[in-house]
PDBQT receptor file of N, H, CA, C and O in Angstrom, charges set to zero:
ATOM      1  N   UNK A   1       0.809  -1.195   0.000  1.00  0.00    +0.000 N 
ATOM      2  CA  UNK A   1       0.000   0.000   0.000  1.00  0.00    +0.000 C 
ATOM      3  C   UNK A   1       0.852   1.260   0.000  1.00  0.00    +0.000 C 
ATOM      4  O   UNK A   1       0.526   2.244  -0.663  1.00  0.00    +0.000 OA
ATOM      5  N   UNK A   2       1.912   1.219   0.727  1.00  0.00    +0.000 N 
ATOM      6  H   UNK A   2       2.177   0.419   1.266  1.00  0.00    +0.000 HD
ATOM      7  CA  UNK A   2       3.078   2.306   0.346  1.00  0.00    +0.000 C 
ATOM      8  C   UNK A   2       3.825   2.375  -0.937  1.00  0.00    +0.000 C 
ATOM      9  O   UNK A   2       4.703   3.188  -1.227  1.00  0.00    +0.000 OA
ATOM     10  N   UNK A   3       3.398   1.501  -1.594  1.00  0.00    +0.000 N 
ATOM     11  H   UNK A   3       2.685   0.841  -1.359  1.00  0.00    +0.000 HD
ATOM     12  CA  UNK A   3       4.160   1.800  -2.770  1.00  0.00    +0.000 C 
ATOM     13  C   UNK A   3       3.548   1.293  -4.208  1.00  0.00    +0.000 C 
ATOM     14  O   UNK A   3       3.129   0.136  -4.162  1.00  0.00    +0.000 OA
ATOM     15  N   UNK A   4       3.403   2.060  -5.678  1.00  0.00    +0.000 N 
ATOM     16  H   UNK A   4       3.743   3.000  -5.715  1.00  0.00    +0.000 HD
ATOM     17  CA  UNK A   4       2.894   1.787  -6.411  1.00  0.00    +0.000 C 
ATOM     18  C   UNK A   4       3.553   0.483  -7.166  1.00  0.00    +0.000 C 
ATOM     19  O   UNK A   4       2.932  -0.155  -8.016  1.00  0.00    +0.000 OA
ATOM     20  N   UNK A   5       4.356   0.296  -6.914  1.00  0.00    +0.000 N 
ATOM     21  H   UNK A   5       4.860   0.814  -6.223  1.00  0.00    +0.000 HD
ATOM     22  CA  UNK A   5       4.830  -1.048  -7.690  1.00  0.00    +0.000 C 
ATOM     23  C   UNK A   5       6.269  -1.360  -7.009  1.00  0.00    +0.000 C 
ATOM     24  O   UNK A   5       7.211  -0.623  -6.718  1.00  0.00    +0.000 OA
ATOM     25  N   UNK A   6       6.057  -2.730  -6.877  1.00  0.00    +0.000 N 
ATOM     26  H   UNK A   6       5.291  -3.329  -7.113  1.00  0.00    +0.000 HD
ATOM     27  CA  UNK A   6       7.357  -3.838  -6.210  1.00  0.00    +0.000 C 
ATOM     28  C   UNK A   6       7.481  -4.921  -6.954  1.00  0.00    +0.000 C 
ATOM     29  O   UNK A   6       6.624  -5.752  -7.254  1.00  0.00    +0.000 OA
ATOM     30  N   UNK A   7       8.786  -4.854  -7.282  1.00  0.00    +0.000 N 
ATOM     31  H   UNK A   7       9.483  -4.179  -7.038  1.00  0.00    +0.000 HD
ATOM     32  CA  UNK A   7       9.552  -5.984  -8.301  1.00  0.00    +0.000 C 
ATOM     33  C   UNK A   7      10.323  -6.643  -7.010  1.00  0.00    +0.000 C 
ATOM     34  O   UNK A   7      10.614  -6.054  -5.969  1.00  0.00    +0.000 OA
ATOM     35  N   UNK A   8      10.475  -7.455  -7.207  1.00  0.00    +0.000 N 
ATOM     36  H   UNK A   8      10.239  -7.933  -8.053  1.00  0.00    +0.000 HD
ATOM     37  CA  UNK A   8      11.079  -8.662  -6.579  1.00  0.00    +0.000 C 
ATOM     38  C   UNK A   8      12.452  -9.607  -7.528  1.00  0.00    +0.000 C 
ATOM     39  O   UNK A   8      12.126 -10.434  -8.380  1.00  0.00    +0.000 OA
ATOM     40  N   UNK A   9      13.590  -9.385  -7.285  1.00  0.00    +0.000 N 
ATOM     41  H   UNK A   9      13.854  -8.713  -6.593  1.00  0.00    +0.000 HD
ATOM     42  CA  UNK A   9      14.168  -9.906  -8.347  1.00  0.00    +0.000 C 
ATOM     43  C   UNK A   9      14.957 -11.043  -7.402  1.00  0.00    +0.000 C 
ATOM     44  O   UNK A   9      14.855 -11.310  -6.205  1.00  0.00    +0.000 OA
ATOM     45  N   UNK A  10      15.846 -11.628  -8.544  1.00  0.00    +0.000 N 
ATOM     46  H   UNK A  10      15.929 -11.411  -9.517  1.00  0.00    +0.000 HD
ATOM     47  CA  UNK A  10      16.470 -12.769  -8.271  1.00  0.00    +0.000 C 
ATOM     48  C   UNK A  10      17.251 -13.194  -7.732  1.00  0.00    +0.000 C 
ATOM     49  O   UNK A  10      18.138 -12.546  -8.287  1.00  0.00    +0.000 OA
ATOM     50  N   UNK A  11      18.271 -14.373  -6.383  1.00  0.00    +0.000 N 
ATOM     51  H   UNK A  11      17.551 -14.899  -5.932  1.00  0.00    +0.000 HD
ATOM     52  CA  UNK A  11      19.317 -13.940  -5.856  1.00  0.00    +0.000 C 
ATOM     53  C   UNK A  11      20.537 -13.969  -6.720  1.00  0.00    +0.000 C 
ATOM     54  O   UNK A  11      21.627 -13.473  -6.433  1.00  0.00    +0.000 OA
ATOM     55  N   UNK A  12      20.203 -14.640  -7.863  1.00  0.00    +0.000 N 
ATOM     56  H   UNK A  12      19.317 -15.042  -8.096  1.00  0.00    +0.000 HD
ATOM     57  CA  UNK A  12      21.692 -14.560  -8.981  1.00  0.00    +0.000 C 
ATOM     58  C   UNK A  12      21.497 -13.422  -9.564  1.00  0.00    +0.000 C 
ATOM     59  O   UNK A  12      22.126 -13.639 -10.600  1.00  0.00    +0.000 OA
ATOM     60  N   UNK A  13      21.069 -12.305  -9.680  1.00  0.00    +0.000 N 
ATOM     61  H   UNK A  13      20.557 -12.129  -8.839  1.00  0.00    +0.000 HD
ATOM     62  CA  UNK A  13      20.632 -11.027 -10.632  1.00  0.00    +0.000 C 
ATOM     63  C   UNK A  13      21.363  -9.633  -9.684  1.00  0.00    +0.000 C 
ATOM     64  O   UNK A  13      21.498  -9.275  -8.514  1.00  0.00    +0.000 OA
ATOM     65  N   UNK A  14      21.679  -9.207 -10.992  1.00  0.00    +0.000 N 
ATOM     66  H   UNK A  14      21.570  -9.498 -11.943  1.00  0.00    +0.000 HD
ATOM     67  CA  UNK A  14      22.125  -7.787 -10.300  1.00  0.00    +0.000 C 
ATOM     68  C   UNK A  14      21.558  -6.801 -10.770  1.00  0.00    +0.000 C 
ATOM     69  O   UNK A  14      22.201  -5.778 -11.004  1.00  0.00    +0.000 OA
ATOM     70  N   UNK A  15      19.850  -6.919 -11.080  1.00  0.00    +0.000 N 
ATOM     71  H   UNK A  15      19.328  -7.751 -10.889  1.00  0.00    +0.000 HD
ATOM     72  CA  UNK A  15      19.239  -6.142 -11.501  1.00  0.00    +0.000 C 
ATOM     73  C   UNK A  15      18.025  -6.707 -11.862  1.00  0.00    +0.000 C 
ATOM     74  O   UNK A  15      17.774  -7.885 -12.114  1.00  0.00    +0.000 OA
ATOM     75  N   UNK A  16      17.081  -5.439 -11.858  1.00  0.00    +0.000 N 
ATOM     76  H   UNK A  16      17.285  -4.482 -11.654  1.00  0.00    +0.000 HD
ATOM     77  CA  UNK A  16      15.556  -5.538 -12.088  1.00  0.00    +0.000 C 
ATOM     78  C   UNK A  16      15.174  -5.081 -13.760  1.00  0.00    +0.000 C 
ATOM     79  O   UNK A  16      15.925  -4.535 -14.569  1.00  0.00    +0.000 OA
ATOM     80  N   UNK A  17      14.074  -5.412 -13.901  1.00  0.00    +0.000 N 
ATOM     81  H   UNK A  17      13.463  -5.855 -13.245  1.00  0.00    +0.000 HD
ATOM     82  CA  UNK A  17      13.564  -4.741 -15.091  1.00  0.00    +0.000 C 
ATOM     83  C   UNK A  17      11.794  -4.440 -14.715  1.00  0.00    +0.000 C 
ATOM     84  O   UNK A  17      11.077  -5.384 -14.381  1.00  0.00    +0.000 OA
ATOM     85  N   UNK A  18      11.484  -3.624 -14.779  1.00  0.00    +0.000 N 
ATOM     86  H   UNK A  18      12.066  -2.857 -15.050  1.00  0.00    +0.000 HD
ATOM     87  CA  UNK A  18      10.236  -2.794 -14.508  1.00  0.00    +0.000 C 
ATOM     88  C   UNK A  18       9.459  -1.999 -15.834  1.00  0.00    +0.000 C 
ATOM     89  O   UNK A  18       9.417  -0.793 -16.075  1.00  0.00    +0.000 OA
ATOM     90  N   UNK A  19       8.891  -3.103 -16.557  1.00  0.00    +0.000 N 
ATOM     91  H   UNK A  19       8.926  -4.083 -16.360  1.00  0.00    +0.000 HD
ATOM     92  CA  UNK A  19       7.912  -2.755 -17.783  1.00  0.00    +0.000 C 
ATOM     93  C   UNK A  19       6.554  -2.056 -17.166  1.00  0.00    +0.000 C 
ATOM     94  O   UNK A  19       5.788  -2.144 -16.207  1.00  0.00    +0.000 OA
ATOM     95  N   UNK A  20       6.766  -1.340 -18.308  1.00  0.00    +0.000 N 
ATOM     96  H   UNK A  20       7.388  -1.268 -19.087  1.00  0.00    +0.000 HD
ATOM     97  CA  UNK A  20       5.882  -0.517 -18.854  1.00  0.00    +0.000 C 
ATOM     98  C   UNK A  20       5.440   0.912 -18.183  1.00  0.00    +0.000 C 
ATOM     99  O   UNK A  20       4.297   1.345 -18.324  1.00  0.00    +0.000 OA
ATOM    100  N   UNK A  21       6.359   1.542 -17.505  1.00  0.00    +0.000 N 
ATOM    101  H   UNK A  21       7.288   1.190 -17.390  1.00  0.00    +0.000 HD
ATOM    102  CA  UNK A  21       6.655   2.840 -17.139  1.00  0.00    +0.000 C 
ATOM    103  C   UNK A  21       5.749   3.889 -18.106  1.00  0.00    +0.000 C 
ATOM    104  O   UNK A  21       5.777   3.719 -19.325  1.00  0.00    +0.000 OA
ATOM    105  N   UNK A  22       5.134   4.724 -17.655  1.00  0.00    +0.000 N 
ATOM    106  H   UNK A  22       5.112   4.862 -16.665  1.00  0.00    +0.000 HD
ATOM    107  CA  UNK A  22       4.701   5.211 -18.430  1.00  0.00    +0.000 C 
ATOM    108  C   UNK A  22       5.717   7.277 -17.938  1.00  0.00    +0.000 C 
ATOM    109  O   UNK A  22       6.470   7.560 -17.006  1.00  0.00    +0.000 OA
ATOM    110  N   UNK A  23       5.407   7.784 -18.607  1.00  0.00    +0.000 N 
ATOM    111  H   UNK A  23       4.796   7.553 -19.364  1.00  0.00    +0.000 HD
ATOM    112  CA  UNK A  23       6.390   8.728 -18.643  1.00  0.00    +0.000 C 
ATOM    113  C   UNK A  23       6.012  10.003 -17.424  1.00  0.00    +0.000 C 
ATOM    114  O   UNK A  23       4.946  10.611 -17.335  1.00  0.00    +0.000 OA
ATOM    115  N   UNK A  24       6.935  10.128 -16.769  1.00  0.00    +0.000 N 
ATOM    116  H   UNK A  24       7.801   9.634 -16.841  1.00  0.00    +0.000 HD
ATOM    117  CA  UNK A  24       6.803  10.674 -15.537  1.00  0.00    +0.000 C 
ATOM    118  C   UNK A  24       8.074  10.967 -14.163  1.00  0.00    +0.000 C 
ATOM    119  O   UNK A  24       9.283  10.791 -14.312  1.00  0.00    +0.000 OA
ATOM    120  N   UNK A  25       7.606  11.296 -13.270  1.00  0.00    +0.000 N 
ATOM    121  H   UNK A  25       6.624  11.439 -13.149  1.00  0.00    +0.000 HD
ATOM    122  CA  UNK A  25       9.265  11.146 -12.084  1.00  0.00    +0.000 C 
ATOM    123  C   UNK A  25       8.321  10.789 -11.667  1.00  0.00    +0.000 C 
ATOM    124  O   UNK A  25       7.114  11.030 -11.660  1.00  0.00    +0.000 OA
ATOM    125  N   UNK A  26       9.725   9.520 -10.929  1.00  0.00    +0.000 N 
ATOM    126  H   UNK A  26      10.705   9.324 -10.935  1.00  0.00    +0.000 HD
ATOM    127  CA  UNK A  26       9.719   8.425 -10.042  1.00  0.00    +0.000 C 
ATOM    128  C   UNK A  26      10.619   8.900  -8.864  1.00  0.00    +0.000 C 
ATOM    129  O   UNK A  26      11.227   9.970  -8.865  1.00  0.00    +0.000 OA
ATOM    130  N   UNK A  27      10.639   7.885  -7.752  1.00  0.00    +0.000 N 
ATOM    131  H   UNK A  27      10.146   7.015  -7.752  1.00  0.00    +0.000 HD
ATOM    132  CA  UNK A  27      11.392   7.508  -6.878  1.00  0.00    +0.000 C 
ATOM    133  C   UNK A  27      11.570   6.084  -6.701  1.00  0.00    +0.000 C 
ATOM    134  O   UNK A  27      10.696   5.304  -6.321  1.00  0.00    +0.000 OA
ATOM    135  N   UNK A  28      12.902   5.769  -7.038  1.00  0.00    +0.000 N 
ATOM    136  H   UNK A  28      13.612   6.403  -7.346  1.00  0.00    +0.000 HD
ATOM    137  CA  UNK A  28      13.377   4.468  -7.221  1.00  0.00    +0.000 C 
ATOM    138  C   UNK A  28      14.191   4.165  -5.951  1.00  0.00    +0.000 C 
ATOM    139  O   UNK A  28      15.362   4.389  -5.644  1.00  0.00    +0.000 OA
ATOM    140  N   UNK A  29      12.830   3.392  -5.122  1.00  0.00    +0.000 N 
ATOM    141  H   UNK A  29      11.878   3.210  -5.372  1.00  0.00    +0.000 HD
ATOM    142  CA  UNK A  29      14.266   2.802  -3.948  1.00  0.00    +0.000 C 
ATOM    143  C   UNK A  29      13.940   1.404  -4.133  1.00  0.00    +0.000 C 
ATOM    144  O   UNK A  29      12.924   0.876  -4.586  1.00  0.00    +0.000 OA
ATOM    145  N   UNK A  30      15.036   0.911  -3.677  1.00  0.00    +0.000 N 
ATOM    146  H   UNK A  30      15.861   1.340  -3.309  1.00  0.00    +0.000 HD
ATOM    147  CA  UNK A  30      16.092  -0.538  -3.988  1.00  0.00    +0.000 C 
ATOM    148  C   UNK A  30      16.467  -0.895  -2.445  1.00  0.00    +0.000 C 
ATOM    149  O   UNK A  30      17.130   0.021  -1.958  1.00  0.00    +0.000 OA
ATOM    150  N   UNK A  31      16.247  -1.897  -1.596  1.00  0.00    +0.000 N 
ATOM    151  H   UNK A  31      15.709  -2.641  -1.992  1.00  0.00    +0.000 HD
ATOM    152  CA  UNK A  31      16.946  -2.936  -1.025  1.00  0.00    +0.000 C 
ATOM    153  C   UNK A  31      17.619  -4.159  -1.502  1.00  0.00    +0.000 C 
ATOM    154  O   UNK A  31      17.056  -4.823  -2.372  1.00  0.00    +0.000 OA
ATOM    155  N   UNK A  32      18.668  -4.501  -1.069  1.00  0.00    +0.000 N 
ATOM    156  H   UNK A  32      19.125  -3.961  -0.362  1.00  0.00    +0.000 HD
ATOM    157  CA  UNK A  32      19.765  -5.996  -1.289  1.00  0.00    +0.000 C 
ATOM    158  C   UNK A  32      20.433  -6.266  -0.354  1.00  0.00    +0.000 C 
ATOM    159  O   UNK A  32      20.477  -5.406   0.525  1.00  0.00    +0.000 OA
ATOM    160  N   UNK A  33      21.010  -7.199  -0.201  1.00  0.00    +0.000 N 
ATOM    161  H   UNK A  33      20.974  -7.898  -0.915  1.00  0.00    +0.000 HD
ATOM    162  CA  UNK A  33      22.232  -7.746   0.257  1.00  0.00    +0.000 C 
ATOM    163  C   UNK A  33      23.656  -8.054  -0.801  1.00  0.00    +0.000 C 
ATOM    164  O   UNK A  33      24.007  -8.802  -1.714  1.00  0.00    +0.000 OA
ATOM    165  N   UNK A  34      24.147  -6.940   0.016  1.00  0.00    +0.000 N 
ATOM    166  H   UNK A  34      23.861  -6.333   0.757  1.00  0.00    +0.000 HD
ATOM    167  CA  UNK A  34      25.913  -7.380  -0.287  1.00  0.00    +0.000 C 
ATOM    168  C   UNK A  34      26.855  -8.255   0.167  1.00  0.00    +0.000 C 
ATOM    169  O   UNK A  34      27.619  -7.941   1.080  1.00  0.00    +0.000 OA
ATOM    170  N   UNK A  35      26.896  -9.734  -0.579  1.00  0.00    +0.000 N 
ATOM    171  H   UNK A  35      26.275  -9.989  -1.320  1.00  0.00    +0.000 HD
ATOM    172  CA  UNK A  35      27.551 -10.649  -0.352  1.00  0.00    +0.000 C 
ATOM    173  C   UNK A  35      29.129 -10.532  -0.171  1.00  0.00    +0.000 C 
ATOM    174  O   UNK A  35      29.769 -11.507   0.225  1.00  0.00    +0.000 OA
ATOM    175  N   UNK A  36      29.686  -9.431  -0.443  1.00  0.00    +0.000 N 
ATOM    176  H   UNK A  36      29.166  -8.639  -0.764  1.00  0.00    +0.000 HD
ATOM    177  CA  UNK A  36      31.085  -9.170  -0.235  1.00  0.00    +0.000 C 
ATOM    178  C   UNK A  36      31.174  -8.771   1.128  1.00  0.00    +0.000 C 
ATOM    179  O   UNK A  36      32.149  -9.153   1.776  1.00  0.00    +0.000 OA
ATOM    180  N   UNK A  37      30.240  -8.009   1.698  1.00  0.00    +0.000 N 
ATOM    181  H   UNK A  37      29.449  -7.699   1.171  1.00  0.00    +0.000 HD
ATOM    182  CA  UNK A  37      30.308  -7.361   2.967  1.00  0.00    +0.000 C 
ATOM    183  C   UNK A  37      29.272  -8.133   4.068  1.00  0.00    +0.000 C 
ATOM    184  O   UNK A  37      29.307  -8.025   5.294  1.00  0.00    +0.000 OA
ATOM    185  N   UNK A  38      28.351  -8.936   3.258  1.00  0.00    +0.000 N 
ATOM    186  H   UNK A  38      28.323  -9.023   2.262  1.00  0.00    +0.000 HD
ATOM    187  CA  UNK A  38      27.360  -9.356   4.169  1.00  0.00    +0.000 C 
ATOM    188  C   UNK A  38      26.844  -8.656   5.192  1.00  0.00    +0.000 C 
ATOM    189  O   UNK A  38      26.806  -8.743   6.419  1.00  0.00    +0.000 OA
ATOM    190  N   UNK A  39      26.298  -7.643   4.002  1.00  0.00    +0.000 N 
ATOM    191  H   UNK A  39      26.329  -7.572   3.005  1.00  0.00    +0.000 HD
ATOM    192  CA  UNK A  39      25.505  -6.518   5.209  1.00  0.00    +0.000 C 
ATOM    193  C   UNK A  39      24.258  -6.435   4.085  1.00  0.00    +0.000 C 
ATOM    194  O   UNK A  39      24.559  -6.630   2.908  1.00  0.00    +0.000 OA
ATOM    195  N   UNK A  40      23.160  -6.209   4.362  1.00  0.00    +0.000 N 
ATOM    196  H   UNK A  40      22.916  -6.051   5.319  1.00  0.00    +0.000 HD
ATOM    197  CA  UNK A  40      21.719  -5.363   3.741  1.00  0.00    +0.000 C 
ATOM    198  C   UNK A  40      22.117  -4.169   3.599  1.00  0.00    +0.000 C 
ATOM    199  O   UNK A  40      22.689  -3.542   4.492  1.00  0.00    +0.000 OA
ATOM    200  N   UNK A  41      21.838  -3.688   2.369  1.00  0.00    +0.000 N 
ATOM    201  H   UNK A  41      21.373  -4.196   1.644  1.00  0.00    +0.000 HD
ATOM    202  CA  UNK A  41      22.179  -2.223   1.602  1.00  0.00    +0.000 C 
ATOM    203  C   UNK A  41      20.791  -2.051   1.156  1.00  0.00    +0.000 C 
ATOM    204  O   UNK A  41      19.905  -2.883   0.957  1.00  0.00    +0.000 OA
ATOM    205  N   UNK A  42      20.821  -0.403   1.016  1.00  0.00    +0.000 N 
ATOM    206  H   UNK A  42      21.540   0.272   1.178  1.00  0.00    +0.000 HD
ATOM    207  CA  UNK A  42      19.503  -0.080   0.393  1.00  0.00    +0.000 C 
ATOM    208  C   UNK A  42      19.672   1.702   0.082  1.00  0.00    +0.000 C 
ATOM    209  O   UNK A  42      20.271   2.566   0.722  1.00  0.00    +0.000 OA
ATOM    210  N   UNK A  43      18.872   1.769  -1.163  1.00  0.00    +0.000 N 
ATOM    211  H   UNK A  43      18.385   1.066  -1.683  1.00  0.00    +0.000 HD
ATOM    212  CA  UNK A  43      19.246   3.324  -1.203  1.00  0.00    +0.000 C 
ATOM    213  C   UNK A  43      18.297   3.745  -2.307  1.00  0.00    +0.000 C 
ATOM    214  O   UNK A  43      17.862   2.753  -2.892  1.00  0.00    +0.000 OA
ATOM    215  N   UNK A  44      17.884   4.766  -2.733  1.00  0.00    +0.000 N 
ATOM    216  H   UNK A  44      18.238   5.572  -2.258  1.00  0.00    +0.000 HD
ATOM    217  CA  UNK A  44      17.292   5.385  -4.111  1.00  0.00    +0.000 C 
ATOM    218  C   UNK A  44      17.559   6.630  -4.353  1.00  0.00    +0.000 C 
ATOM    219  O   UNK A  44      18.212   7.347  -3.594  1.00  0.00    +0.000 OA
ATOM    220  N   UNK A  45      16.927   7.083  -5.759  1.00  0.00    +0.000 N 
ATOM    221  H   UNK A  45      16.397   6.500  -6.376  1.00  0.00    +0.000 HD
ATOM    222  CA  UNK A  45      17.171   7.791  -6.435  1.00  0.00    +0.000 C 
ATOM    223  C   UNK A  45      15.629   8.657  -7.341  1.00  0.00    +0.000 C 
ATOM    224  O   UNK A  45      14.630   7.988  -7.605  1.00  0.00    +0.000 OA
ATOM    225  N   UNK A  46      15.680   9.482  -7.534  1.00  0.00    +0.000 N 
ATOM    226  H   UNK A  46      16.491  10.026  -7.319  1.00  0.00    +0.000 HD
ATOM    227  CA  UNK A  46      14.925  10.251  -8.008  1.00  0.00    +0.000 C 
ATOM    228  C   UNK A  46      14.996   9.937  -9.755  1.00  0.00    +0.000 C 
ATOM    229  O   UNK A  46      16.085   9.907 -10.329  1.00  0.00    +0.000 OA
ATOM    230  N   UNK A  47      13.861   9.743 -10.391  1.00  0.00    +0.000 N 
ATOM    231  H   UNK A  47      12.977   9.767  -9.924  1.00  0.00    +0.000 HD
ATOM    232  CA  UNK A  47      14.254   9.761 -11.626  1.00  0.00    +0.000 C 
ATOM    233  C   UNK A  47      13.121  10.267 -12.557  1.00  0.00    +0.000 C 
ATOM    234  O   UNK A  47      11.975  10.427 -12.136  1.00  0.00    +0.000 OA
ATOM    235  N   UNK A  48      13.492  10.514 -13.850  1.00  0.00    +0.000 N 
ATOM    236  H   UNK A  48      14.423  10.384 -14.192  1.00  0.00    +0.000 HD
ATOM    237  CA  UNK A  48      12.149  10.964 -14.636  1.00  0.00    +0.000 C 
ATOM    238  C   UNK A  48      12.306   9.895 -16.179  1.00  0.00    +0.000 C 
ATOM    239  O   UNK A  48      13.392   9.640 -16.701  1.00  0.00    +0.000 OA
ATOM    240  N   UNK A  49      11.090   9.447 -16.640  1.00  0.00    +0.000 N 
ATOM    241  H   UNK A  49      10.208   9.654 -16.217  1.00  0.00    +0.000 HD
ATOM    242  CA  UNK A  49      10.917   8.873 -17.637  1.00  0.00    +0.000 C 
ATOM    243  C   UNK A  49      10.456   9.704 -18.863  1.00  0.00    +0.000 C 
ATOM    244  O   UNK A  49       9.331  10.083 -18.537  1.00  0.00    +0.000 OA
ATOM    245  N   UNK A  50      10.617   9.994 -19.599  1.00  0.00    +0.000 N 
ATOM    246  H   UNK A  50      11.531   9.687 -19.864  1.00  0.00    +0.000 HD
ATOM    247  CA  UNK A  50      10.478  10.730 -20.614  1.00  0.00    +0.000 C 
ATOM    248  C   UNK A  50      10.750  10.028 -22.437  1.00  0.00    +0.000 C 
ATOM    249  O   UNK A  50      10.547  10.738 -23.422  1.00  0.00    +0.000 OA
ATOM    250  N   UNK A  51      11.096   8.956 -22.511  1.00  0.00    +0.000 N 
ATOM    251  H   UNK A  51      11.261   8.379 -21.712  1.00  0.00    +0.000 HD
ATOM    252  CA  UNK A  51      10.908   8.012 -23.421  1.00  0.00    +0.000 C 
ATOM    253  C   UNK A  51       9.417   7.548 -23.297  1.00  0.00    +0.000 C 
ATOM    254  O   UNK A  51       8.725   7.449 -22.284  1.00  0.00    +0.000 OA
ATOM    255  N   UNK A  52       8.996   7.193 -25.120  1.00  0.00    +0.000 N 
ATOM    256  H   UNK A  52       9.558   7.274 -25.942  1.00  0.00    +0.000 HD
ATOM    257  CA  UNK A  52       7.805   6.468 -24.894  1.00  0.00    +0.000 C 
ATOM    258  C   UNK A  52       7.969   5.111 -24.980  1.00  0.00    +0.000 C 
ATOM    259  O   UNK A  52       7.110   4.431 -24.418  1.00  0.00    +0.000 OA
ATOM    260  N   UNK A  53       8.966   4.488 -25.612  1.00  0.00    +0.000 N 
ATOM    261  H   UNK A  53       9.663   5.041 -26.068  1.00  0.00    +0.000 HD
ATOM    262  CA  UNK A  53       9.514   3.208 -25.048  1.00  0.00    +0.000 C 
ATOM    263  C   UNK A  53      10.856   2.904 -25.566  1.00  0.00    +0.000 C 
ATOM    264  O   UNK A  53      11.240   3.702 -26.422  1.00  0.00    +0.000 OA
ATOM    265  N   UNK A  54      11.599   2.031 -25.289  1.00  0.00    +0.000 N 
ATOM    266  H   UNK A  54      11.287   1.384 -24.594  1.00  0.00    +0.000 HD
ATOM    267  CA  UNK A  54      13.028   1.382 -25.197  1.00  0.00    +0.000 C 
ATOM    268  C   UNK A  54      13.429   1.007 -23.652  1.00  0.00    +0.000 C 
ATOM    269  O   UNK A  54      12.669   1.014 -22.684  1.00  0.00    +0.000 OA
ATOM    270  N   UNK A  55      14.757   0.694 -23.674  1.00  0.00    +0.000 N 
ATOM    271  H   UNK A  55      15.375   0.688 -24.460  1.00  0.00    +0.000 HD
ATOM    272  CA  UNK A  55      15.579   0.484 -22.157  1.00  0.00    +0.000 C 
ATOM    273  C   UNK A  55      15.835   1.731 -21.901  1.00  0.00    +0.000 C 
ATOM    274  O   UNK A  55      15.900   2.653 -22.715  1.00  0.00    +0.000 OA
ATOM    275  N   UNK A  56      16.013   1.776 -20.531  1.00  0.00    +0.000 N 
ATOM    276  H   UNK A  56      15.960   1.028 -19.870  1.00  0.00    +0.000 HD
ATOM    277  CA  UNK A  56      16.267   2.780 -19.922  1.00  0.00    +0.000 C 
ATOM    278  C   UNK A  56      17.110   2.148 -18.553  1.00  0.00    +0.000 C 
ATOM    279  O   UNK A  56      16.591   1.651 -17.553  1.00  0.00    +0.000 OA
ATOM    280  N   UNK A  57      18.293   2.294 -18.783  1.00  0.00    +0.000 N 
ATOM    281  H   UNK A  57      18.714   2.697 -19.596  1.00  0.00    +0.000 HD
ATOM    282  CA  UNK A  57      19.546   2.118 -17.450  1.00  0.00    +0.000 C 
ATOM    283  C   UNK A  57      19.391   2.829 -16.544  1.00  0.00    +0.000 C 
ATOM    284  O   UNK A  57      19.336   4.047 -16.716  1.00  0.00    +0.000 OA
ATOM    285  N   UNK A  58      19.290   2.315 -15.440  1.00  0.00    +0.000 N 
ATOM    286  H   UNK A  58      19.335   1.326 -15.301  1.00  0.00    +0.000 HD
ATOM    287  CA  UNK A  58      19.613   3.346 -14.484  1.00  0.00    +0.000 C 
ATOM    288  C   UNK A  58      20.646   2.497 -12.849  1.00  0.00    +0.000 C 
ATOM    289  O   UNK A  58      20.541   1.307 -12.552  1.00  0.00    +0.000 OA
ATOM    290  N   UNK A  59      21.323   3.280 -12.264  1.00  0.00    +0.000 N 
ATOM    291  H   UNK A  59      21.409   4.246 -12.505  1.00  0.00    +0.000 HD
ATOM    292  CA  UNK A  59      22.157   2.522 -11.279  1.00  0.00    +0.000 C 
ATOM    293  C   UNK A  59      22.185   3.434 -10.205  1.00  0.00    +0.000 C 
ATOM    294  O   UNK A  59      22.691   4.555 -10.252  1.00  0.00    +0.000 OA
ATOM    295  N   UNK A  60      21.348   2.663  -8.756  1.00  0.00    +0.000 N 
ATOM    296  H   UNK A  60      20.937   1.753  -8.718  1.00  0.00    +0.000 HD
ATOM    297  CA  UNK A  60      20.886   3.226  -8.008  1.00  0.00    +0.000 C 
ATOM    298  C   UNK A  60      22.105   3.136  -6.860  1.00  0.00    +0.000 C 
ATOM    299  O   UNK A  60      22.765   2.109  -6.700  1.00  0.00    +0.000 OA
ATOM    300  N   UNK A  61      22.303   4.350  -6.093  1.00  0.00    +0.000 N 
ATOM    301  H   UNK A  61      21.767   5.184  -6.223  1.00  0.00    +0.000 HD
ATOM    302  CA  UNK A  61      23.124   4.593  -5.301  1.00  0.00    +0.000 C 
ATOM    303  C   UNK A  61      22.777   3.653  -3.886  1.00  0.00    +0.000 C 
ATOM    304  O   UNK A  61      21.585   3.550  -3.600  1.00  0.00    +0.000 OA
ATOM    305  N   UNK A  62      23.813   2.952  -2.976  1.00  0.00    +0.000 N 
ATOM    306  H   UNK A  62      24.782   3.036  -3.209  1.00  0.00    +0.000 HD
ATOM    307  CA  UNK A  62      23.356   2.274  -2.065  1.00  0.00    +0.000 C 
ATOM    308  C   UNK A  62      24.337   2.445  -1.038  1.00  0.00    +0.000 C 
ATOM    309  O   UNK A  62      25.510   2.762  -1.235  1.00  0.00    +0.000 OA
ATOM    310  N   UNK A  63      23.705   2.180   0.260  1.00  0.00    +0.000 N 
ATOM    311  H   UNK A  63      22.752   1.922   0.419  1.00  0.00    +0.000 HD
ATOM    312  CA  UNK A  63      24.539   1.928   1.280  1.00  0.00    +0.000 C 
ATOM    313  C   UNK A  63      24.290   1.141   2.567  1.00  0.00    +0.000 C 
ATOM    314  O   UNK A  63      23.179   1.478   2.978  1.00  0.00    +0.000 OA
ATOM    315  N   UNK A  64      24.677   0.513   3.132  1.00  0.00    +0.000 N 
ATOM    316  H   UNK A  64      25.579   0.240   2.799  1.00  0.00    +0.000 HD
ATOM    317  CA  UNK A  64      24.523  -0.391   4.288  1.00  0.00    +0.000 C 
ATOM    318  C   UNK A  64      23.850   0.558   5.434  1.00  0.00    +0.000 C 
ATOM    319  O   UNK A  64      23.939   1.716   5.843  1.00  0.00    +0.000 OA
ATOM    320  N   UNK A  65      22.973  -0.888   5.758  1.00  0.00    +0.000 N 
ATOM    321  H   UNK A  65      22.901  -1.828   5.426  1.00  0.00    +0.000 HD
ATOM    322  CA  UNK A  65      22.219  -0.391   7.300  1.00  0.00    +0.000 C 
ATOM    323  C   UNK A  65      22.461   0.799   8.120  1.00  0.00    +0.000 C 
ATOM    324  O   UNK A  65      21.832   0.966   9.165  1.00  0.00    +0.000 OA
TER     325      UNK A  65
């Protein structure tokens, strides 16, 4: 209920994909775990969509607990 959409991705994946965005600003926050540090990281980013379609990269800033 806090949030308009939750992707759930994979533990082998280092990334999500989130179809069908329609064009607008977002706020993109992200939780994980960092297996190098074995700590839970989490962080976001502000973003705007402005394509009507293709990929769109984006790499969200993170930091531990």
């Amino acid at each position: 209920a806090l949030y308009d959409m939750i992707i759930v991705g994979t533990t082998d994946s280092i990334f999500v994909v989130a179809d069908s965005m329609k064009c607008g600003n977002y706020f993109i926050y992200m939780t994980g775990f960092d297996v190098s540090i074995a700590e839970r990281v989490r962080g976001g980013i502000p973003v705007t969509v402005s394509e009507q379609s293709g990929l769109k990269t984006i790499k969200i800033p993170v930091t531990e607990d």
